[in-house]
C-alpha positions as CSV (number, residue, x, y, z in Angstrom):
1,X,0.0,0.0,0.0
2,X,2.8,2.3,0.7
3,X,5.8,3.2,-1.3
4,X,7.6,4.4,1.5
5,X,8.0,6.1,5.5
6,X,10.7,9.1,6.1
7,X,11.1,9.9,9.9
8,X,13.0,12.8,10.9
9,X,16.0,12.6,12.9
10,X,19.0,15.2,13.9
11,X,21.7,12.5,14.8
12,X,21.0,9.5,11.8
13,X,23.6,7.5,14.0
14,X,21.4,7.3,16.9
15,X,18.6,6.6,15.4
16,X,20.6,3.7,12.6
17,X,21.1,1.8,15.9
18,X,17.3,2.2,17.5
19,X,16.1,1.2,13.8
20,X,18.3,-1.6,13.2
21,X,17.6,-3.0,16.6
22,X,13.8,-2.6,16.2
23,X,13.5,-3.8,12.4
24,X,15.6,-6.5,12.7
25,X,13.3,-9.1,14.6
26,X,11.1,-8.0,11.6
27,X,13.8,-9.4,9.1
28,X,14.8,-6.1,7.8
29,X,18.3,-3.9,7.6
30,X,20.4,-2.9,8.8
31,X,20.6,0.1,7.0
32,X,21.6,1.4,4.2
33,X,23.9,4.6,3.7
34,X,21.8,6.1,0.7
35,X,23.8,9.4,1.2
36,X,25.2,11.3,4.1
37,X,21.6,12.9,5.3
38,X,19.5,9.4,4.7
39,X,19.4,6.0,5.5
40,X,17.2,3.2,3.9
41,X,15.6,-0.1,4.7
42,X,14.1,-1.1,1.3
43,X,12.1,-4.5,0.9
44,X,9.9,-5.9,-1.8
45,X,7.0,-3.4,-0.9
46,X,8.4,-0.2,-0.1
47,X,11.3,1.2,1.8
48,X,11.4,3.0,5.4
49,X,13.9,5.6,5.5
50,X,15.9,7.7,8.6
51,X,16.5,11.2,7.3
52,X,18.0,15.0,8.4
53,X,14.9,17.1,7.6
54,X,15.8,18.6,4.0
55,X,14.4,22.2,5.5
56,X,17.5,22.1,7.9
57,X,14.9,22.4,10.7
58,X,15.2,19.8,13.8
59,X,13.1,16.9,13.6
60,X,10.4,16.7,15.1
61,X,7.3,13.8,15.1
62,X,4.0,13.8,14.0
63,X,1.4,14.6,16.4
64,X,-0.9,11.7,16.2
65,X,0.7,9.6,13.5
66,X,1.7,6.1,14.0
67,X,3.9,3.9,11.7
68,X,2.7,0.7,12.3
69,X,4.8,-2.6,11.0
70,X,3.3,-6.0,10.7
71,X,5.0,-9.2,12.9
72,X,4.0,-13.0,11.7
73,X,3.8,-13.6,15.4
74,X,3.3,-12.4,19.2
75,X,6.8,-13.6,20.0
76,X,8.5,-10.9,16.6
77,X,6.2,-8.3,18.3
78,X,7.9,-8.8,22.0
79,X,11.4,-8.8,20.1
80,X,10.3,-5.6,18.5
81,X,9.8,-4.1,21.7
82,X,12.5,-5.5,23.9
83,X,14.9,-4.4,20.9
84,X,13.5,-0.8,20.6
85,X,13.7,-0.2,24.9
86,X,17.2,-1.6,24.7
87,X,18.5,1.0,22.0
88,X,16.5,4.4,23.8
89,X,13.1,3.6,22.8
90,X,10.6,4.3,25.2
91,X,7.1,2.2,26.1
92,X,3.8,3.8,25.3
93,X,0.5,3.1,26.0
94,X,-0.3,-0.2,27.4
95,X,2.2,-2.8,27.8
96,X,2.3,-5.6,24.9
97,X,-0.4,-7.6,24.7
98,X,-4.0,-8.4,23.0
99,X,-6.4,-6.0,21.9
100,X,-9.5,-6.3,20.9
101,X,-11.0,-4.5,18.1
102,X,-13.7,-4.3,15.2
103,X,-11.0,-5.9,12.7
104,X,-10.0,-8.7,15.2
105,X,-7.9,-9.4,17.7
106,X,-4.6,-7.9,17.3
107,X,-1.6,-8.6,19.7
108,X,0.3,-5.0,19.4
109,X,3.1,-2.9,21.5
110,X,3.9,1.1,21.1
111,X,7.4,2.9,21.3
112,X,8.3,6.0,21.0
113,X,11.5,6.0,19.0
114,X,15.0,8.0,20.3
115,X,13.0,11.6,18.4
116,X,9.7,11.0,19.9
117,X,8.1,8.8,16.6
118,X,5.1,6.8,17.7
119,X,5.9,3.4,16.2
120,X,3.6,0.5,16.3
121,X,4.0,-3.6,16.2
122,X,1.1,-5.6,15.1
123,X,0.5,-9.2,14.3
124,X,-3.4,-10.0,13.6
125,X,-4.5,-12.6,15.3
126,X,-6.6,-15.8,13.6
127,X,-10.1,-16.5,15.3
C-alpha cells in the first residue's frame, strides 16, 4: 500500500542503531547509507527511511501519527519491543499484549523511538 515512510532525525547515528535494533526481529536492515543525510531499509514493498529534515529544521514527530509494522507472530512483536527499549526507545500506551478490536484481535506494542516517533508492532490474530 505504501511506497515508502521518512522519519526525521538530527543525529541518523542514533537513530541507525534504534532502527536496526527494532527492524531486525522483523527481518529487515540494517541500514543502508543512501547518502550522508539518509538511510534506507528497502524490501519488496516499499522502503522506510531515517533522514536529516531537507528544510535544515530539527526533527520533530507527527502529532498523532503512527507507523505501524506488521509481525508473523506475538513472540516478533515482544522482540520488537524489547529491541527498541534496549536502543533508547521508550514504552507507550499499554504494555504488549492483546487488543480487541472491530478488525479482530490484534496482539500490538507502542514505542516511541529515540525523536519522539510513535511506532507500532502488530501481528493480527486468527479466530
Amino acid at each position: 500500500m505504501f511506497s515508502h515512510v521518512t522519519v526525521g532525525a538530527d543525529d541518523l547515528e542514533i537513530s541507525k542503531a534504534f532502527y536496526d535494533a527494532v527492524l531486525g526481529p522483523l527481518g529487515y536492515g540494517p541500514a543502508m547509507a543512501v547518502s550522508e543525510d539518509r538511510y534506507a531499509y528497502p524490501s519488496d514493498k516499499g522502503v522506510f527511511l531515517i533522514i536529516r529534515p531537507i528544510n535544515g529544521q530539527q526533527a520533530s514527530h507527527a502529532n498523532g501519527g503512527t507507523i505501524g509494522f506488521t509481525c508473523d507472530s506475538p513472540e516478533k512483536v515482544d522482540a520488537w519491543h524489547a529491541a527498541g527499549i534496549a536502543n533508547g526507545g521508550k514504552s507507550v500506551e499499554d504494555p504488549p499484549g492483546i487488543r480487541a478490536s472491530g478488525f479482530g484481535n490484534m496482539y500490538l506494542a507502542y514505542l516511541r523511538d529515540p525523536y519522539g516517533n510513535k511506532l507500532c508492532a502488530m501481528h493480527r490474530m486468527t479466530a
